[in-house]
C-alpha positions in Angstrom: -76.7 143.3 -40.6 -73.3 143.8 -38.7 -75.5 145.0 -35.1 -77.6 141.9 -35.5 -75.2 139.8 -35.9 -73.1 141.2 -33.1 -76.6 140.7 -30.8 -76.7 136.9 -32.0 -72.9 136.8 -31.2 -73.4 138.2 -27.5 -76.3 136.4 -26.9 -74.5 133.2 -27.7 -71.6 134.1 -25.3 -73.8 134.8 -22.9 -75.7 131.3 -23.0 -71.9 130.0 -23.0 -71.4 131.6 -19.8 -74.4 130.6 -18.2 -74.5 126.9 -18.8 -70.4 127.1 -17.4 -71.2 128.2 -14.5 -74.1 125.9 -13.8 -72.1 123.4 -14.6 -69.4 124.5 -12.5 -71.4 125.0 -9.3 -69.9 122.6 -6.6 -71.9 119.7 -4.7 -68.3 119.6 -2.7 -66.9 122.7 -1.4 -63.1 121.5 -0.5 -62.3 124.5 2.0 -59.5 124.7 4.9 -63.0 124.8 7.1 -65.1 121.8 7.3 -67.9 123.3 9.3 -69.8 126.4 7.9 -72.8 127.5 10.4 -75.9 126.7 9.0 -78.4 129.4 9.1 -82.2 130.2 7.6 -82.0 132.6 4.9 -85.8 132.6 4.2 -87.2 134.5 7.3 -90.7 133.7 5.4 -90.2 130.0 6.7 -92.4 129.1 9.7 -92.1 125.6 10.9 -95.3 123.0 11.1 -96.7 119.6 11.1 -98.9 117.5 9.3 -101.5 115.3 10.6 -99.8 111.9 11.9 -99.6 109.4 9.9 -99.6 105.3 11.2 -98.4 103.1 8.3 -100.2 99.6 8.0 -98.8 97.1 10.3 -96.9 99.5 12.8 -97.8 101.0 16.4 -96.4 104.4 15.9 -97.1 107.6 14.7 -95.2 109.4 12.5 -95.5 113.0 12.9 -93.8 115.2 9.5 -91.7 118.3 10.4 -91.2 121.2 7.5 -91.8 124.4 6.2 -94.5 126.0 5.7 -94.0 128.8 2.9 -96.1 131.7 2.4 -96.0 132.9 -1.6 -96.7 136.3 -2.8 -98.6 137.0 -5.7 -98.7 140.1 -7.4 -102.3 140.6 -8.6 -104.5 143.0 -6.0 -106.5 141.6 -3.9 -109.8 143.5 -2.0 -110.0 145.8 0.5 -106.9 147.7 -0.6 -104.4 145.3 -0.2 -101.4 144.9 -2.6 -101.0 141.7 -2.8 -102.9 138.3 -2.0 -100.8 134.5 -0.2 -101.0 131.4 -1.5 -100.7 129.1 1.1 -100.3 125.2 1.1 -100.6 123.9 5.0 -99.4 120.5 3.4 -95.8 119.6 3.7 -95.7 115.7 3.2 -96.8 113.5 0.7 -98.2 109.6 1.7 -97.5 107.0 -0.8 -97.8 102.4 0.2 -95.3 102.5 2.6 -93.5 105.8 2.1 -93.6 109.5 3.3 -92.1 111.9 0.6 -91.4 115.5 1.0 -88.6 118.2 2.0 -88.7 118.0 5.6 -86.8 119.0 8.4 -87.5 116.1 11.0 -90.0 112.8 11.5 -91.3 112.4 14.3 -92.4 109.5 16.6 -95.2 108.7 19.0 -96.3 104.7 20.3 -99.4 104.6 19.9 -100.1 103.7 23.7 -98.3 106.6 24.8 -98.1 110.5 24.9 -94.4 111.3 24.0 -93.1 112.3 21.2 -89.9 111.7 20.1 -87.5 113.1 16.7 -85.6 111.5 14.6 -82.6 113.1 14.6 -81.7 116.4 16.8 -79.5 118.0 14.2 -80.2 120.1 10.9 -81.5 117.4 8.4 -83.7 117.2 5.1 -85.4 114.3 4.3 -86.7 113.4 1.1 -87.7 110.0 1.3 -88.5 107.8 4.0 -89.4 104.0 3.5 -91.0 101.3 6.1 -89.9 98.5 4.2 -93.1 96.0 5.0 -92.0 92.6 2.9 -88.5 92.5 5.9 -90.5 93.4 8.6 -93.2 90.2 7.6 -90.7 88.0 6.8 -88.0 88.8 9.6 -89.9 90.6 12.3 -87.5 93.6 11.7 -89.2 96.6 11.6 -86.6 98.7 9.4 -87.3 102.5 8.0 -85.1 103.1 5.1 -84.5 107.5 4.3 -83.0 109.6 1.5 -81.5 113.1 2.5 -78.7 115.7 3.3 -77.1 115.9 6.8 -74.3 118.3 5.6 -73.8 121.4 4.2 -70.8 119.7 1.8 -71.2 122.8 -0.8 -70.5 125.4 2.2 -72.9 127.8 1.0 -74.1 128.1 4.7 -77.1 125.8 4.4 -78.3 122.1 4.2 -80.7 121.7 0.6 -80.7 119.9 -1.8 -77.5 121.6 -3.4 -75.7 119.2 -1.0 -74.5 115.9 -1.3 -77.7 112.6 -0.9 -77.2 110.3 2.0 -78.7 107.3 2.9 -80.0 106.6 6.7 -81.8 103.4 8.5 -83.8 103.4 11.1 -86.4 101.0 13.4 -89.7 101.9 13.0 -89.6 104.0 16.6 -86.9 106.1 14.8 -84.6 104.7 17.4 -81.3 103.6 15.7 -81.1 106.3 13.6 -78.1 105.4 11.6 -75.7 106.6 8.4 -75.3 103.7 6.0 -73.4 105.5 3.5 -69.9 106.9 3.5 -69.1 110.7 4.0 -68.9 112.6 0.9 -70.4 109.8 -1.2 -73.6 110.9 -2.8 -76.1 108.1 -2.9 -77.0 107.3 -6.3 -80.3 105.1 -5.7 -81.3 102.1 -3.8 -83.2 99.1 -3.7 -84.9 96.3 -1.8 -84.2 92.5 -3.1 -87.2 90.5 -1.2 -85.9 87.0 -1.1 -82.5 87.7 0.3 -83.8 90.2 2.7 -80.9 92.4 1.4 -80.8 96.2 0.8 -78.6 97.3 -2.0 -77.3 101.0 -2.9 -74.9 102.3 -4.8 -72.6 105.8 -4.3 -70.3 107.6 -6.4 -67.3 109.1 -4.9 -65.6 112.4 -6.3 -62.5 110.4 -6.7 -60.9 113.7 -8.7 -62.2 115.9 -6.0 -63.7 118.6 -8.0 -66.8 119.0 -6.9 -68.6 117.5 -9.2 -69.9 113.5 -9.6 -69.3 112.9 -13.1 -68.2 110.1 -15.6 -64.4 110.3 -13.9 -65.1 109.5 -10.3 -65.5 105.6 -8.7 -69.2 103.9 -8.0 -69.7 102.1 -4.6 -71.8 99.2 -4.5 -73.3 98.1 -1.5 -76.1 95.5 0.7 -77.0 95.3 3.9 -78.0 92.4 5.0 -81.5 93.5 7.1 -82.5 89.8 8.8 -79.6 90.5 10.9 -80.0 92.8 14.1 -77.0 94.7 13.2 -76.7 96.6 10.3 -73.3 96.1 8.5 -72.6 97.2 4.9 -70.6 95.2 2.9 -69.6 96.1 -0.5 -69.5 93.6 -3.2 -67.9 93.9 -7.4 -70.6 93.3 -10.2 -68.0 94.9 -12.4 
């Protein structure tokens, strides 16, 4: 009775442990260095693009950038071979309006011409991006709206998902490819209000700086005003 209650006991302490240091993992690394190289770890990782895609009411092509990933499973395969791939040549999902994925660049192509063009020319993943169609009817602004990490803010010498959520605007060339939310703010969600033509988002800042976003730190809330040719956020109090 006394061993299985010592294996309860250590199995507990171990669970303990776990879940602290889970919860303890940083989004913000606060080093003496604020640039950390960013490197590929996977050397599996091979770099491809899907098919373009043209959303409805545009003249460009939007070409999506990521990684392919080549899984090993362990049954045998024929011929003697240890091991067969699964392979998915699909990197992007197409929703009304919106491109969803992990990927490492968008990129752009009129559809009168022959050059393509990226987004952005440094290490970026995108999660979301968003032609917002009821501003571009209405105001003749053809704005693209995108979710995703331009930093490495956890140091861990790589830019995922780990890191701190940004938020990004573009035009529909990907031309004006702007940061809309503050540096070290993660972006908490975002959304489109129709009849003012106004994009709002809110951020929570680690105002306690320890890494964490949590029930201590400060919200930001946000518009942007997207009739207007220049994009300027403005923060307003609903609290």
């Amino acid at each position: 009775m006394k061993k299985y209650f010592k294996y309860i006991a250590l199995i507990l302490v171990g669970t303990v442990i776990s879940c602290r240091e889970e919860v303890q993992k940083p989004k913000v690394s606060y080093g003496a260095s604020n640039k950390v190289s960013i490197t590929k770890t996977d050397t599996t990782q091979i770099e491809i693009a899907d098919l373009p895609i043209q959303l409805e009411g545009t003249n460009y092509l939007i070409h999506p950038v990521g990684d392919l990933r080549v899984y090993e499973r362990g049954s045998k395969a024929r011929f003697g071979s240890s091991s067969v791939n699964d392979v998915s040549f699909t990197i992007s999902n197409l929703g009304e309006y919106e491109i969803t994925g992990y990927l490492q660049n968008l990129k752009f192509q009129k559809v009168d011409s022959d050059s393509i063009r990226p987004l952005s020319d440094k290490p970026i993943l995108i999660l979301t991006a968003t032609y917002l169609k009821p501003v571009a009817d209405k105001t003749h602004n053809n704005v693209m709206v995108y979710t995703l990490t331009d930093s490495d803010t956890n140091k861990d010498g790589k830019i995922d998902t780990s890191d701190i959520k940004t938020l990004y605007l573009s035009d529909i060339s990907g031309e004006n490819f702007t940061k809309v939310s503050a540096d070290l703010e993660e972006l908490v969600d975002w959304s489109l209000i129709e009849s003012k033509n106004r994009l709002y988002f809110r951020t929570i800042e680690d105002t306690n700086q320890n890494g964490q976003f949590d029930k201590s730190d400060v919200l930001h809330y946000n518009y942007i005003d997207l009739a207007s040719k220049k994009w300027e956020v403005k923060s307003y109090k609903p609290i």
